[in-house]
N, C-alpha and C positions, 0 to 999 in steps of 0.2 A: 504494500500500500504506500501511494506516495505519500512523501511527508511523512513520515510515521517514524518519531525517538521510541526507542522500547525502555529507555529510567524511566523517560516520562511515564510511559503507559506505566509500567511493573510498579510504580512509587503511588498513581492511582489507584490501582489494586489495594494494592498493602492499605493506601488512607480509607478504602470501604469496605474492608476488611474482609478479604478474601485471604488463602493462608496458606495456599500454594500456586505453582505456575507449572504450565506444561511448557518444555525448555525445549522440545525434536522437534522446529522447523527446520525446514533447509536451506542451506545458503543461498542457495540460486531457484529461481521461480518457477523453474522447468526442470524435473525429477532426472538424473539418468538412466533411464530404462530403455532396452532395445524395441522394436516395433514394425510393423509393415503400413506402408503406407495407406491402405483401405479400411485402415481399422481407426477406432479411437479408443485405445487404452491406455499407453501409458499415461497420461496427464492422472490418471487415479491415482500414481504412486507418490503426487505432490503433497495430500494434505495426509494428517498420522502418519509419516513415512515408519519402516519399518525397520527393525537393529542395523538392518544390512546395509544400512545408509550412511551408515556412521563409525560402523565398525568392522574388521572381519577375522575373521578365524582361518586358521592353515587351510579347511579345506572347502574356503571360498578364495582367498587371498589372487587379486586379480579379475577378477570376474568385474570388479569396479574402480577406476581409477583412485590411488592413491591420496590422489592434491582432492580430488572431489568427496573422498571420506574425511581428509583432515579439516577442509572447510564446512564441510557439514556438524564435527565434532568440535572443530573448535567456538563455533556458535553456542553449539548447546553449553559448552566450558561459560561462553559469556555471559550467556540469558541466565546459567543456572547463577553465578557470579552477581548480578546484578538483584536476581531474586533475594540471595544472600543479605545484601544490602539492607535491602526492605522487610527484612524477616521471613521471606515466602521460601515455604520449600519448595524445591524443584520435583519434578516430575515427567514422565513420559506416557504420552498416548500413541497407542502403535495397533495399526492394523497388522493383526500377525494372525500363526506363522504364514509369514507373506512367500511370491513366490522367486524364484532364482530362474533364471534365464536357460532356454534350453538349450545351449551348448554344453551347460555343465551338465544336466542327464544325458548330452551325448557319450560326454565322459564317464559320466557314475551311472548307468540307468537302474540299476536298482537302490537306486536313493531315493527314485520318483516316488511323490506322495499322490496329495489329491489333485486331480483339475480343479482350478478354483477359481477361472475366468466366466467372467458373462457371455455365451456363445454369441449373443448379437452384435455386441461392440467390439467383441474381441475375435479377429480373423486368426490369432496365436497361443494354441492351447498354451497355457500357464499352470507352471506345475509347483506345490509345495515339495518339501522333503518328505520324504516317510519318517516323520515323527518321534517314532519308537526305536528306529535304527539306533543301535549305539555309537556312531558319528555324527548324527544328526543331534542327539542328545551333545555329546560332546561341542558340537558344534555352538548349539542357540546356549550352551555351559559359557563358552568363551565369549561370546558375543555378551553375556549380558556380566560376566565380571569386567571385560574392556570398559564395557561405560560405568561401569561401577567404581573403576580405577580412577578413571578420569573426573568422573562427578562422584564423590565419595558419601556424600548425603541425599543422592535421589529417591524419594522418598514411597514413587512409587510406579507402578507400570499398567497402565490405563489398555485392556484388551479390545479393540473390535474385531469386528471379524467374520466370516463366510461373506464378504464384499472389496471392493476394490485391491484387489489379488491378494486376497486372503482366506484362508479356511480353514478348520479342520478333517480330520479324514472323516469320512465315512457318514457324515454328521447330515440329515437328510435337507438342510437348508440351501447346500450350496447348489451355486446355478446349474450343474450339471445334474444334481441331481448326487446322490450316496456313490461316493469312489472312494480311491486311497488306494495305497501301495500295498503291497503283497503279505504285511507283516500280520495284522491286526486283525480279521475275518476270513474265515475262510467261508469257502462253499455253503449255500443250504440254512441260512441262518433266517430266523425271523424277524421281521420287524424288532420287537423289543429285543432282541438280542443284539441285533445290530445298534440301538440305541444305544445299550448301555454298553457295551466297549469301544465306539465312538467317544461316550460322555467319561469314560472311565482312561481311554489317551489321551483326551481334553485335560482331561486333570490333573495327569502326570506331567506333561509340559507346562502347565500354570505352576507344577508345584517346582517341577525344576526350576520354572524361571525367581521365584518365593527362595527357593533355599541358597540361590546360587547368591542372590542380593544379597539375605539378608547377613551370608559369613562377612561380609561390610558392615552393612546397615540390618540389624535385628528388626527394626520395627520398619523395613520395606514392606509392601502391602502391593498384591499384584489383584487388580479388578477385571470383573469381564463385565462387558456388556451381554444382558442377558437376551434378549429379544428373539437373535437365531435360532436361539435354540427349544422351536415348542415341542419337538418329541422327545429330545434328550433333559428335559428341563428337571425331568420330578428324579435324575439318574443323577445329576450334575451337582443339585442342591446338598445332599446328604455328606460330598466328598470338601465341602468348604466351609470355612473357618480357616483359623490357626491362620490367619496371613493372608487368605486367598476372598475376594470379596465381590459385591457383583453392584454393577451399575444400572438402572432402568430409569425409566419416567414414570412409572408406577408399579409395586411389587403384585399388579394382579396383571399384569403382561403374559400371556403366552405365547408366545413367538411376537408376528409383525402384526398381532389383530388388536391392536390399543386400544384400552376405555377409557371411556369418558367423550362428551359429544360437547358442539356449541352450543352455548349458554344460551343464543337466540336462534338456532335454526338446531332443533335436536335431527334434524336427519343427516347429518354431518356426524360421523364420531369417529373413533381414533385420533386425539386429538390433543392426548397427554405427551404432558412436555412442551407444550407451546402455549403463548401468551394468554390463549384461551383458557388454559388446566390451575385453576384455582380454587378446586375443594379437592378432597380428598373423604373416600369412601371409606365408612367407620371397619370393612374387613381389612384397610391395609394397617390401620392399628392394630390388627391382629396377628397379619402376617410379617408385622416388624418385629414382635414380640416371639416369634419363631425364628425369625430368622437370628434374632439376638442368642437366644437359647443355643444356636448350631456354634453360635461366635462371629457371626456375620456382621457387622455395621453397614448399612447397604449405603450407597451414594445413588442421590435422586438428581437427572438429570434435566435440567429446563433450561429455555431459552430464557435469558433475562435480558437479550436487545432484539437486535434485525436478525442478527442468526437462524436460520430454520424460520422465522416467520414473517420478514419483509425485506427480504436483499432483494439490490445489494444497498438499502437505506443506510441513512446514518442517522442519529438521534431523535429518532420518532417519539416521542413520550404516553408510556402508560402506565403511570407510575402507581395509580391505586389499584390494576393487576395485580403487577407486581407487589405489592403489599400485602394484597388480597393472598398470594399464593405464599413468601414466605413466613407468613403469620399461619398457614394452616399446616405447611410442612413444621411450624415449631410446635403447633397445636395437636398436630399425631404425633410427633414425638420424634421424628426425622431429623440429626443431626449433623449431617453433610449432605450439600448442594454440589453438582458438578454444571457448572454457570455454562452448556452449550455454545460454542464461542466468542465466550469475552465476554468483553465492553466492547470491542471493535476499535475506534480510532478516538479515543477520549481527547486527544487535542486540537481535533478539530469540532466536537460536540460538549463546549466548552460550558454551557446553558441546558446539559440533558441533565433531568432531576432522578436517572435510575440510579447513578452510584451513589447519591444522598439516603435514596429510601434501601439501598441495601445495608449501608451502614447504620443507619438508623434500628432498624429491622435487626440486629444484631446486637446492638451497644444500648439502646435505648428500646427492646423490643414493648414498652408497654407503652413507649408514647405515640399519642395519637395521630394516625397520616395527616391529618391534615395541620397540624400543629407543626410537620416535617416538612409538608410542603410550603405553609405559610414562613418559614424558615429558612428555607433557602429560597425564595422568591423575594425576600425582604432584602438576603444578602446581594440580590445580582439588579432588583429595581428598586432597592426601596421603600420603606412601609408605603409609601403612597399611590404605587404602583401595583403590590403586591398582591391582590387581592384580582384582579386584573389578570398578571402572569395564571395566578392559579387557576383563576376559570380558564383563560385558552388554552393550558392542558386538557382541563377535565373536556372541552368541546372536541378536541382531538381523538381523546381515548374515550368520549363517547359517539363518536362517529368509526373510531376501531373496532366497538362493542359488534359492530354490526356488518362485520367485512368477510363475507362468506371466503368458505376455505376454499381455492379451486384447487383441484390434487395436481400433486408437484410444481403447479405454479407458484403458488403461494409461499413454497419454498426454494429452497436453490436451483427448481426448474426454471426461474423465472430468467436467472442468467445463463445456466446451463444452454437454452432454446433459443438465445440470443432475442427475445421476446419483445423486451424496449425498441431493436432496431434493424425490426422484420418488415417487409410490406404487408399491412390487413388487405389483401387484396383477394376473391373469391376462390382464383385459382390460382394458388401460390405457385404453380410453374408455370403458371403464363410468363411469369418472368424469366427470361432467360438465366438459362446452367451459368455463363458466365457473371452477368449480373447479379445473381444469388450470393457469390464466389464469398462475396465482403462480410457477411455472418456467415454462412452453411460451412467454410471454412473453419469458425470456431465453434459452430456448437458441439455439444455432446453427441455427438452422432457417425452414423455411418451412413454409404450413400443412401442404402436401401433400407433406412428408421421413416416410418411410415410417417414422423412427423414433419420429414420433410413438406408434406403439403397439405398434413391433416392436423390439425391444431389440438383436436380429441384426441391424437395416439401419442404413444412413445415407446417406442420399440413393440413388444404384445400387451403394453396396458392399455385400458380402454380410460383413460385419464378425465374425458368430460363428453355425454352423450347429447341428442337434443336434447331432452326432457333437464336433465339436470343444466345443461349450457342455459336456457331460457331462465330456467327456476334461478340461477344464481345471477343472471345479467341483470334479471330483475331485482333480486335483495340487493344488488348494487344500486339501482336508479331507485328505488323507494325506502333505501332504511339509508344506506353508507354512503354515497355522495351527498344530498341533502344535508348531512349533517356535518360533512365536510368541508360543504359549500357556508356553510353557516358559522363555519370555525374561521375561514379564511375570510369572510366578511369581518367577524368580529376583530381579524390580525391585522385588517387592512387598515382599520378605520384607527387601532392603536398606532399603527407607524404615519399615518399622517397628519396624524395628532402629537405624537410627546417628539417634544424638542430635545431634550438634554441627550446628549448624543452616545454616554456610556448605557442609558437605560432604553434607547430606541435599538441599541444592539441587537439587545437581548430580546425584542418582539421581530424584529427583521429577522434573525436566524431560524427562529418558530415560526415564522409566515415563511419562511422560504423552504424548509423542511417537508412542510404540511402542503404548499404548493406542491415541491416533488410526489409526497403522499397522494395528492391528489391524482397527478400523472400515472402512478402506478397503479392507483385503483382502478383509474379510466381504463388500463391496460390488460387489464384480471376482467374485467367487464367486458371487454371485448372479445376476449380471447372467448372468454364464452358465447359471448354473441355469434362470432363468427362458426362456433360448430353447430349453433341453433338456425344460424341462417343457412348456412351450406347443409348441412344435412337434411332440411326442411326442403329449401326449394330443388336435393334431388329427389326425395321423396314423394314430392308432389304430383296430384295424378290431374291437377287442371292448368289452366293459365292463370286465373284470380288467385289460386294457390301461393304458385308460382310469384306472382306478380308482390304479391303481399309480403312473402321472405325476401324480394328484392327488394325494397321497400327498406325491409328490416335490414338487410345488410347495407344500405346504403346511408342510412341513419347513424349505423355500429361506423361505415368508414369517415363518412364528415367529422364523428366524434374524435375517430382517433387519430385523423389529420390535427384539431384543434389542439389534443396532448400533447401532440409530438411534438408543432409549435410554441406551446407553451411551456414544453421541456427544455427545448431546443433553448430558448429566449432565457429560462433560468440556470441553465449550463454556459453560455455566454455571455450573459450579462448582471451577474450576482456572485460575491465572491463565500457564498455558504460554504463548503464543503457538504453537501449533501447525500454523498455518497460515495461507496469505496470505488477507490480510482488507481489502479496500477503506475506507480514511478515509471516502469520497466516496458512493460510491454503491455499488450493484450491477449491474453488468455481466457480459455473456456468458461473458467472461474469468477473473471475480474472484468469487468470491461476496462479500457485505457484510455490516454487523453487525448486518442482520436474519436473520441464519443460525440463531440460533435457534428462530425463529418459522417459519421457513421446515420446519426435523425436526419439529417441533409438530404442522406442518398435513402432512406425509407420516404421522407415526403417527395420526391421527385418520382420513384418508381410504384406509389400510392396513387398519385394522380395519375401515371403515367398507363396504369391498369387495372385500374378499380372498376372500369366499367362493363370485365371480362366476365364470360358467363359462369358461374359457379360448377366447381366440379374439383372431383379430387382422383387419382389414377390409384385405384386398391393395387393396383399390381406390381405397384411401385418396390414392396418387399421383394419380390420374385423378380427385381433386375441383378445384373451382374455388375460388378464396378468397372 
């Protein structure tokens, strides 16, 4: 991210009292992993990159250039260094066991573990180690005393896992489906049998990775996240304590089918762990109180900014959520948070009230929100202002109350899809292959991911249908725009009203934020429109039919002409920081500071095609690259 001190950020931390740091980024933006050109995989192995990044052992040694581990570890040397500073212990979040490049099972092929790549995105089977091998053990042994050596207090090793080239063996969640190397199942076994020695090698590598820390650090703590694993889960639970602990957004998770639904559209659910998930159901005080008994502390995962629930924003404020939820995580009795991506860029969201109300919520947990908010709005305008700042949050975050969840957009789909700076145009390859080049280049994608021109698909999900695409376009125009529109009135008329120029700051970065807000909702709005309109008017068995879903899409494209402009014009002409913005480059991830250029060439090829007749090629999967 450009612009971005990490004292600064880790010294923020520390002051809202968060009490460790995940230290394994990588030095450089772009992972080094090998790859074929038809595919989009490696960029997975950017974010939790994996031990192997950092360190190796005799029998990888080579497989990764030397200078590119030592810049990778000496980073982690520094973040952990500056955590120090600030009191934060260090830490590691690792997609593991991740996998190793196939030249080296050309070498060893019976080291081969699981496949453990996504068949769609990935044209390059991707293999772990087999696990249980006794060099393989030896192996993930030395890898994880290396960084042990080098960062001697790391305090703990954060698991994900069966996704971006990670898995375990045999384990039924991963993409291919239950594999693994030769060691571990044999022939003829049944479903649970197969579970539980899956879940029972799972274990024995969490514990290796446990005992190998802790002959350093005793009180290392290796986590998994639990969620992959719903048929090995009731196999998994019994073999941890003593060290070995587990991560969720709530302990009644079985696999990836999440409880809990939106507070205002209950036909939405799965939905814990995001901004929405603020009660908590009286079994998980039950089942915290088991899992204590096993020795378990479990760590609850939520979003507490844009993370997972409005990238790629920056300091959108919902602060009496967030209150709302860790008052009820202290009220069942939950005693670590794992804060799902940060703060983000806290020195450019200089006026975001979430690090206040987290400290707050920690140091002062019986004082009342609004007493916290009144608080810090006096600090940044003024008691005479104050009162003021506080409503245009609460108009904010209650126009978020109301912002239907579309799937995977709402989360890091929304940049994954290159979404912001696509043309809404009927038939998204009416635009020429070349002219596409400038996002279809970066997205998440392969040639033949159906979301090339189907705004409803991604890869084989069915992400948004009519029936839901309309249902949700419309909770946008009658509940969350409205009320958005009615937050930016009330931000307009503060900035062209208060003179004194340090307190006009502070409403100009919340009208310019909330602007953005607005762009992105337009954006989630349409995106469903547009599967309600296309899908309708193929659907349609008349002309009035017909005529009436054009209609509708031509309404959906005027609108999203006006966002784009009105993005465009707050990207050029406002110096907010309003969203995360690559130094470096542009990646799948991130967009960069040709973002600009990039709405430029959607409104030119918007106009340029908007008038083409709707239609989308199913058969688009079934091309070749």
């Amino acid at each position: 991210t450009r612009r971005f001190d990490p004292e600064t950020y880790i010294e923020h931390l520390a002051r809202a009292g968060f009490t460790h740091l995940e230290v394994n980024g990588l030095a450089f933006h772009i992972p080094f992993e090998p790859g074929v050109p038809t595919e989009f995989y490696p960029p997975f192995y950017t974010y939790c990159p994996g031990l192997n990044h950092f360190v190796d052992s005799p029998l990888t040694r080579g497989l990764y250039p030397a200078a590119y581990l030592q810049a990778n570890l000496n980073r982690v040397r520094r973040l952990a260094a500056l955590g120090r500073k600030y009191g934060l212990k260090p830490g590691l979040l690792c997609f593991e066991p991740r996998t190793l490049p196939e030249h080296f099972f050309q070498r060893y092929p019976t080291l081969r573990g699981a496949r453990v790549d996504h068949p769609f995105r990935s044209h390059l089977p991707r293999y772990t180690l087999a696990q249980d091998h006794p060099l393989a053990r030896e192996h993930y042994r030395h890898l994880m005393r290396s960084l042990m050596e080098a960062v001697p207090d790391l305090d703990y090793l954060s698991v994900w896992t069966n996704d971006s080239g990670a898995g375990f063996e045999h384990t039924a969640s991963l993409y291919v489906g239950r594999n693994g190397g030769p060691y571990l199942i044999r022939e003829w076994r049944d479903h649970d049998q197969i579970a539980r020695a899956a879940a029972e090698s799972a274990l024995r590598w969490l514990r290796l990775m446990r005992e190998t820390a802790a002959e350093i650090n005793p009180d290392f703590e290796v986590l998994l996240r639990i969620e992959p694993f719903k048929v090995e889960h009731d196999h998994l639970l019994p073999g941890m304590g003593d060290g070995l602990g587990l991560e969720a957004p709530s302990l009644l998770v079985r696999g990836y089918d999440l409880p809990y639904h939106h507070p205002n559209y209950p036909e939405q659910r799965g939905l814990a762990g995001s901004l929405f998930h603020t009660t908590f159901d009286p079994r998980e005080k039950e089942l915290l109180a088991e899992h204590r008994a096993r020795g378990i502390e479990p760590k609850m995962t939520y979003s507490v900014s844009s993370s997972f629930n409005l990238e790629p924003l920056l300091g959108i404020p919902y602060p009496r959520l967030l209150h709302e939820k860790l008052r009820a995580l202290r009220e069942t009795g939950f005693r670590a948070v794992s804060a799902y991506g940060g703060l983000l860029h806290l020195e450019k969201t200089p006026y975001w009230p979430h690090p206040g109300i987290i400290r707050a919520a920690q140091f002062t947990p019986e004082r009342p929100v609004e007493a916290v908010l009144t608080a810090l709005a006096e600090r940044w305008v003024g008691a005479s202002h104050a009162e003021a700042l506080v409503a245009a949050w609460d108009a904010v975050e209650e126009a978020l109350r109301y912002f239907p969840v579309v799937p995977l957009y709402s989360h890091f789909g929304f940049v994954w899809l290159r979404t912001w700076v696509r043309p809404f145009v009927p038939n998204l390859e009416a635009v020429p292959a070349e002219d596409r080049q400038y996002y279809e280049r970066f997205m998440v994608s392969t040639a033949n991911n159906p979301n090339i021109n189907d705004l409803g698909r991604d890869v084989l999900f069915e992400l948004i249908n009519e029936e839901s695409g309309r249902r949700m376009a419309g909770q946008f125009d009658r509940n969350a725009l409205p009320r958005l529109d009615a937050a930016l009135e009330r931000l307009e008329e503060h900035c062209n009203t208060i003179t004194a120029p340090e307190t006009r700051a502070v409403f100009v970065d919340l009208r310019d934020r909330t602007r953005a807000l607005w762009c992105w909702a337009t954006t989630q709005r349409n995106t469903c429109a547009w599967v309600a309109g296309v899908y309708g008017y193929r659907r349609a068995a008349s002309g009035d039919e017909r005529a009436r879903h054009r209609a509708y899409l031509d309404h959906m494209i005027d609108l999203e002409l006006e966002s784009t402009r009105r993005l465009l014009a707050l990207w050029e002409q406002n110096d907010t920081e309003f969203m995360l913005v690559s130094g470096v480059g542009e990646t799948s991830f991130i967009y960069g500071e040709n973002f600009g250029e990039l709405l430029r060439r959607k409104i030119e090829l918007t106009e340029r095609y908007r008038h083409v007749e709707p239609h989308i090629d199913e058969a688009l999967i079934w091309r070749l690259p």
